[in-house]
C-alpha positions as CSV (number, residue, x, y, z in Angstrom):
1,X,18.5,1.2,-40.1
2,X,18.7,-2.5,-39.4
3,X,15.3,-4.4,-37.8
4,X,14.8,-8.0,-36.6
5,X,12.4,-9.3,-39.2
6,X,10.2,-12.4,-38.9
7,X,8.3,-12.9,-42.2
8,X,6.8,-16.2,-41.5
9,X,6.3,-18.4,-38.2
10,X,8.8,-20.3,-36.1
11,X,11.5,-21.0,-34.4
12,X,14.3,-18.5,-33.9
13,X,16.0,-19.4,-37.1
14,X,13.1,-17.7,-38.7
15,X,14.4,-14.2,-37.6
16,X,17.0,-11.8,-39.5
17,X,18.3,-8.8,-39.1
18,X,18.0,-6.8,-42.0
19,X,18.5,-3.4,-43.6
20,X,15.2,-1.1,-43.7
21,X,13.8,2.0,-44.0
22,X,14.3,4.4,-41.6
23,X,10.5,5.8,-40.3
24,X,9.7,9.6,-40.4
25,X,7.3,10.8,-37.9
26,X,4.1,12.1,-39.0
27,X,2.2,15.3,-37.8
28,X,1.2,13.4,-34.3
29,X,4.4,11.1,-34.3
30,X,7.1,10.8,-32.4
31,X,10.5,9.1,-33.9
32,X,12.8,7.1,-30.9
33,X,16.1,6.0,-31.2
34,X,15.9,2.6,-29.6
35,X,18.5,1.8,-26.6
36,X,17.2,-1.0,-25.4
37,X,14.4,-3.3,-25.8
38,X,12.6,-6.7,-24.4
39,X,12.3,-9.8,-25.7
40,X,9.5,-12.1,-23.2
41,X,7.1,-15.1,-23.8
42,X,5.0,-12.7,-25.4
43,X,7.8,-12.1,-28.6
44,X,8.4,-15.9,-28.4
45,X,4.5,-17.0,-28.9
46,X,4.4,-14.0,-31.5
47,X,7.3,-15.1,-33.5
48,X,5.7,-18.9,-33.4
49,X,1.9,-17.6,-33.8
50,X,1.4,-19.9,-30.8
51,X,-1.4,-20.0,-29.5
52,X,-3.6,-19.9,-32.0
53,X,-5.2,-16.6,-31.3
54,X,-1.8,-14.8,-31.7
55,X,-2.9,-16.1,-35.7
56,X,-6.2,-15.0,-35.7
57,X,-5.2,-11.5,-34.4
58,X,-1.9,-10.9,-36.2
59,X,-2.0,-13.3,-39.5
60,X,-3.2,-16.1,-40.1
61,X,-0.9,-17.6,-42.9
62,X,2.3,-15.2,-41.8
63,X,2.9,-12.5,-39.1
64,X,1.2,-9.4,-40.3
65,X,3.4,-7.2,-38.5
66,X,7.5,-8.5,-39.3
67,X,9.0,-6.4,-36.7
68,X,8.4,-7.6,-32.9
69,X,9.1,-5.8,-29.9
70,X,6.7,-4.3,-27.4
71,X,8.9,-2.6,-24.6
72,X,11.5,0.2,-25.4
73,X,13.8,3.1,-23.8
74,X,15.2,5.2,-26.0
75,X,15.8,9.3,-27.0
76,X,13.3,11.0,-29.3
77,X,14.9,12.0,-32.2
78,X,12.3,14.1,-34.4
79,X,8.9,15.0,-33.5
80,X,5.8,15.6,-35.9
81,X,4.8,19.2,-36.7
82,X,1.6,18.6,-34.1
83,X,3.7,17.4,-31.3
84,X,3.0,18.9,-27.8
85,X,4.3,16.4,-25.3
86,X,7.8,15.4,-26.7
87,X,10.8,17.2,-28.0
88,X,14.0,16.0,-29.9
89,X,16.2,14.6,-26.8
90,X,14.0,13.7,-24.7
91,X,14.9,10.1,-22.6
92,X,11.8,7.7,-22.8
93,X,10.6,4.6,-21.9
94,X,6.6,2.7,-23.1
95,X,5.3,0.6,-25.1
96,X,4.2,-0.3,-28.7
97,X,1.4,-2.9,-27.6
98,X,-0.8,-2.7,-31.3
99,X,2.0,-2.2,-34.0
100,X,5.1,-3.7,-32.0
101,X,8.4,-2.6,-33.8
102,X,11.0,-2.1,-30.8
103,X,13.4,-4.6,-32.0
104,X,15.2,-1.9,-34.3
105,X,17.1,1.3,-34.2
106,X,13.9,3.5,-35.0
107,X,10.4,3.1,-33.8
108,X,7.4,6.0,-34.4
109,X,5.0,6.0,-32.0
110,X,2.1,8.4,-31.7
111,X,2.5,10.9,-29.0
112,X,-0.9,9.7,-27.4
113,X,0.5,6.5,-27.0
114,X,2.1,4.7,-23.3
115,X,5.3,6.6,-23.6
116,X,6.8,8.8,-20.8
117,X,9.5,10.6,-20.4
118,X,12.3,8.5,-18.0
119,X,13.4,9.4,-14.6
120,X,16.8,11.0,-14.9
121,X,18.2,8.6,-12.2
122,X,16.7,5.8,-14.3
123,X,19.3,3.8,-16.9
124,X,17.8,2.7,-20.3
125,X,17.9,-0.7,-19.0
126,X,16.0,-0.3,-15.6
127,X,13.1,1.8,-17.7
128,X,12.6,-1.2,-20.5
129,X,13.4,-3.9,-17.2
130,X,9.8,-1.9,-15.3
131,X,8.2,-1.3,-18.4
132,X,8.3,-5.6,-19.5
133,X,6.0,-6.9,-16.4
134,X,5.4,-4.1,-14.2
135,X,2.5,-3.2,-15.8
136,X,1.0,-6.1,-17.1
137,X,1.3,-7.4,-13.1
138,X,-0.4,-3.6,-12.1
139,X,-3.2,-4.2,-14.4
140,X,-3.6,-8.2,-13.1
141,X,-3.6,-6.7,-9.8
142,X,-4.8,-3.3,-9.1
143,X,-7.4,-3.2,-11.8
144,X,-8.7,-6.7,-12.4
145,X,-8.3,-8.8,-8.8
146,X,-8.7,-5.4,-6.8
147,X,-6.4,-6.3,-4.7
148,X,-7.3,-4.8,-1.1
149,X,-4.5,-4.4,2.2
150,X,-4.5,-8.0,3.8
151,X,-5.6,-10.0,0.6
152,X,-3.3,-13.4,0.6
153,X,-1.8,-13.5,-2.7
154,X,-0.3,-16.8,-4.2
155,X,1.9,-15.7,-7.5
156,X,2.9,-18.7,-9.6
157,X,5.7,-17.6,-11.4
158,X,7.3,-15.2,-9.3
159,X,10.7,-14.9,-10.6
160,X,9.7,-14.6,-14.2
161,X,8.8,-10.5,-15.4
162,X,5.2,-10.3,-14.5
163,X,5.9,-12.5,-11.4
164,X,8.8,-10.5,-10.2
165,X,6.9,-7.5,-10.5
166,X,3.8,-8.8,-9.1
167,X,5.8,-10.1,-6.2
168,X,6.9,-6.2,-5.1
169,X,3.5,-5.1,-6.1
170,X,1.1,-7.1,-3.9
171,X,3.7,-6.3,-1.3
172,X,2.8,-2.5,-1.9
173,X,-0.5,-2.6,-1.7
174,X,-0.5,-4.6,1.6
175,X,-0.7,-8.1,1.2
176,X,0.3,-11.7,1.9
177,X,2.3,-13.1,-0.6
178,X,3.5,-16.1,-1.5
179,X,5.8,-17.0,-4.1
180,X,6.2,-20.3,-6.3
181,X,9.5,-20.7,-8.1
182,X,12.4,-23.2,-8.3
183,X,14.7,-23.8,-5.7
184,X,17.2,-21.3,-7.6
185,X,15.3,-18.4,-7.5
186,X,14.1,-18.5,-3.8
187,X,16.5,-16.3,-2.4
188,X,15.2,-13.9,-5.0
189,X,11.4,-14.3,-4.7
190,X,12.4,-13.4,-0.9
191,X,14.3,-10.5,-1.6
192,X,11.5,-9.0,-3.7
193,X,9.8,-9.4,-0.6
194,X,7.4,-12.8,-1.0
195,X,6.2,-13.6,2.7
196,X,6.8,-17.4,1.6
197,X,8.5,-19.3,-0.9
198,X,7.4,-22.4,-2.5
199,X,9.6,-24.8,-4.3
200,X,7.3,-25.9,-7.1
201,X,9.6,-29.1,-7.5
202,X,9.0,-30.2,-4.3
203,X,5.5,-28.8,-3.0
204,X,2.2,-28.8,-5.1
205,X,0.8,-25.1,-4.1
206,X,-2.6,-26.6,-5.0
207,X,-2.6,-29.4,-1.8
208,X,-1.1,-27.4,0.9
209,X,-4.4,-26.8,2.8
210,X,-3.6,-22.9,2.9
211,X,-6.5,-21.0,0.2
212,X,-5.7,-17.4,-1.0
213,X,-8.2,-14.5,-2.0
214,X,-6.5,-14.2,-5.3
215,X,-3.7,-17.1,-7.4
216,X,-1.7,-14.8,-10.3
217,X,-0.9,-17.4,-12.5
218,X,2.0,-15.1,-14.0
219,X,3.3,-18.0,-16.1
220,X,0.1,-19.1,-17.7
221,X,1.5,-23.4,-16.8
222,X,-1.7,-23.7,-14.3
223,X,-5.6,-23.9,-14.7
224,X,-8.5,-22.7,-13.1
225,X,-9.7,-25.9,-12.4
226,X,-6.6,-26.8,-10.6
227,X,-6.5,-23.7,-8.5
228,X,-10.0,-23.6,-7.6
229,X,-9.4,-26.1,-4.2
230,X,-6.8,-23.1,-3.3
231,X,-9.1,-20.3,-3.7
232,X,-11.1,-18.6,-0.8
233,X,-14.9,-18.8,-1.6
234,X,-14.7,-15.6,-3.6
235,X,-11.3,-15.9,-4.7
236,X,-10.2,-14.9,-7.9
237,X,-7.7,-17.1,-10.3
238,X,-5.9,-15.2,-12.7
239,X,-3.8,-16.3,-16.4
240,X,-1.5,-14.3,-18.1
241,X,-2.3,-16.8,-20.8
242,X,-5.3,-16.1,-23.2
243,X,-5.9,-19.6,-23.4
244,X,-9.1,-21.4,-25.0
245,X,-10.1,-23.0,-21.6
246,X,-9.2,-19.5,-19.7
247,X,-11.9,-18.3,-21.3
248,X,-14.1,-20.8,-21.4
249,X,-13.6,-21.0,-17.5
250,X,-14.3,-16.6,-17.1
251,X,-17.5,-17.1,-19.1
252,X,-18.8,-20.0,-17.2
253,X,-17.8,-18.5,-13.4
254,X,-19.3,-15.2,-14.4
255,X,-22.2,-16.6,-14.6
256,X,-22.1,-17.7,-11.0
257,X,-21.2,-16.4,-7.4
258,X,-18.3,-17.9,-6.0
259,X,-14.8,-18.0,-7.5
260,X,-13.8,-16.2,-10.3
261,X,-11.7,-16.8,-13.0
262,X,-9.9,-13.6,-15.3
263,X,-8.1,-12.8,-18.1
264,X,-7.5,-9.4,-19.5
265,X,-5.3,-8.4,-22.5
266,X,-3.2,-6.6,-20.1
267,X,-0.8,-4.8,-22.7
268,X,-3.6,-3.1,-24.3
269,X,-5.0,-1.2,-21.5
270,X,-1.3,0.3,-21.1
271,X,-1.4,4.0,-20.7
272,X,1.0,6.9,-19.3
273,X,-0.5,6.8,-16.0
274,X,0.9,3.3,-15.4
275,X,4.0,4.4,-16.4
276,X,4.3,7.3,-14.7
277,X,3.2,5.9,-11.5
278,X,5.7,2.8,-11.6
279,X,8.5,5.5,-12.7
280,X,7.9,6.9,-9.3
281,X,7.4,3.8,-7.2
282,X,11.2,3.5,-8.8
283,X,12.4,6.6,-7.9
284,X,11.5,6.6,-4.5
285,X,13.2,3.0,-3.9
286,X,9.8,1.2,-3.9
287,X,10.2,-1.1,-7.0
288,X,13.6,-2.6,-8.4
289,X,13.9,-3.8,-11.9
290,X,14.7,-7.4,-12.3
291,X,17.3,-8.0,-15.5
292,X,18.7,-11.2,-16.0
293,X,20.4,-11.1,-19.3
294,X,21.6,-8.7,-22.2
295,X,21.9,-9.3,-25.9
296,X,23.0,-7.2,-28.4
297,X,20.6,-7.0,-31.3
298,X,21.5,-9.2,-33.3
299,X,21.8,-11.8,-30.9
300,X,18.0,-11.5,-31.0
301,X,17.5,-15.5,-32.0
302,X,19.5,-16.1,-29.4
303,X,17.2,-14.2,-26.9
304,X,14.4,-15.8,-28.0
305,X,16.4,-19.4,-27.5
306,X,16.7,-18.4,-23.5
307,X,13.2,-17.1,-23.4
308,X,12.3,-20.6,-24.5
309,X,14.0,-22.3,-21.6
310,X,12.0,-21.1,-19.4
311,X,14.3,-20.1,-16.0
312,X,14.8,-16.7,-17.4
313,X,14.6,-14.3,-14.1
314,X,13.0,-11.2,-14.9
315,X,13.9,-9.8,-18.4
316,X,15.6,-10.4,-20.7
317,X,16.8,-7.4,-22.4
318,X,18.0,-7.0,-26.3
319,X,20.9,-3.9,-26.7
320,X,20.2,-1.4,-29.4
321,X,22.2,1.6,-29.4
322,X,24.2,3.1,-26.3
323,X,26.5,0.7,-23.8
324,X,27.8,-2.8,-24.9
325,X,26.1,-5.5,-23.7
326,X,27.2,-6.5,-20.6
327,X,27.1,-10.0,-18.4
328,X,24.4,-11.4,-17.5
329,X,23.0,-9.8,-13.6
């Protein structure tokens, strides 16, 4: 089967598609044909072991695991002999958040692991497109802010993959949103459903005078100490971004009443439930996936060159197997 392989650290010229071994499920394992995949910031501070934590988690001297890729969609193939919850043509969608591996035309999983099966009226894309920041934004959200009906939400960000998805979140669970972005993406941010739209290049979000109960920083390009003026007296500041000073600044408000500031390692805490409960805010019209551009696979450097520009809206999305590529949403 061909993979995108990164053996040492980078720019994009340090991936290459190459010929491996095709995986065989064991007893508890399920093996996917991959249809589509995503490549984020995530796959682009991976691939360049930046920031430094990436190293101490993953390889310090060279990437421990060679094969990135976190989000997939694809059809189950083969199924181990202890299989229960999957069968051989089954549609899926998840996540491989602790061995990666979804850039290539096989990836086994085991069956425990954040995969679902995908709505029928749900393409390949639109499953890998919800499955990129939905539920790192649910997690942010939901589980870390506790976000309540009427909270005023400021999302930095909100045309990226988190932000997008944060942007029709907060909206679901009832509250105020505003949503920073560049003048280009406005009309989107508004048709996700932001209450208000800030131009980063022209307002500072930080001086307004308005203060919000929780700041999302989906983008990871703010600070705590920036955001704190902006915060309500209990407000929470969150990074997507498991910077040094990030945590520096949770361990130091924790300590203290008042504002807060988060981080969580949101990919980890992935699990079916997420999934299955975003599948069906999809199916019923709530959420829309966000898709900006498609690459075939090995275009994958090229991905990674976009990612890098930063003014990617929503995801970007690398085609394994199925339907050509097509232009860009």
């Amino acid at each position: 089967m061909q993979a995108v392989i990164s053996m040492r650290y980078g720019s994009p010229d340090v991936l290459e598609l190459q010929e491996v071994a095709k995986p065989t499920p064991k007893d508890k394992e399920v093996l996917i044909r991959v249809h589509a995949a995503v490549v984020g910031p995530s796959d682009t501070a991976f691939r360049q072991g930046n920031p430094f934590i990436v190293r101490l988690l993953y390889g310090l001297r060279k990437p421990r695991l060679s094969t990135l890729g976190v989000e997939f969609a694809g059809e189950v193939e083969a199924v181990g002999a202890a299989v229960t919850l999957f069968k051989p043509g089954d549609q899926v969608f998840g996540m491989s958040p602790d061995r990666f591996g979804a850039h290539a035309d096989y990836l086994c999983l085991p069956e425990d692991k954040p995969v679902v099966v995908k709505p029928a009226g749900m393409t390949y894309e639109e499953a890998v497109g919800v499955c990129d920041g939905a539920p790192t934004a649910l997690t942010f959200l939901r589980d870390t802010a506790k976000l309540q009906p009427g909270a005023r939400v400021l999302i930095n960000g909100a045309s990226g993959a988190v932000g997008a998805y944060a942007v029709q979140l907060a909206k679901l669970f009832g509250a105020q949103v505003t949503g920073v972005c560049s003048a280009a993406n406005i009309e989107l941010v508004k048709a996700l459903g932001a209450d208000v739209v800030i131009d980063y290049t022209r307002t500072d979000y930080t001086r307004t005078g308005q203060t919000y109960d929780i700041i999302f920083d989906a983008v990871g390009k703010s600070s705590f100490s920036r955001c704190k003026g902006a915060l309500t007296r209990h407000g929470v500041y969150l990074s997507t971004i498991p910077s040094l000073s990030i945590v520096f600044d949770m361990l130091r408000t924790s300590l203290f009443g008042g504002r807060k500031a988060k981080f969580t390692a949101a990919g980890l805490q992935q699990n079916k439930q997420n999934l299955t409960f975003l599948a069906d805010l999809f199916t019923a019209g709530r959420l829309r996936a966000v898709i900006d551009r498609r690459y075939p696979l090995e275009q994958a450097a090229e991905a990674h060159r976009y990612v890098e520009t930063g003014r990617k809206k929503g995801s970007v999305i690398l085609m394994v197997a199925g339907a050509p590529p097509r232009a860009a949403a």
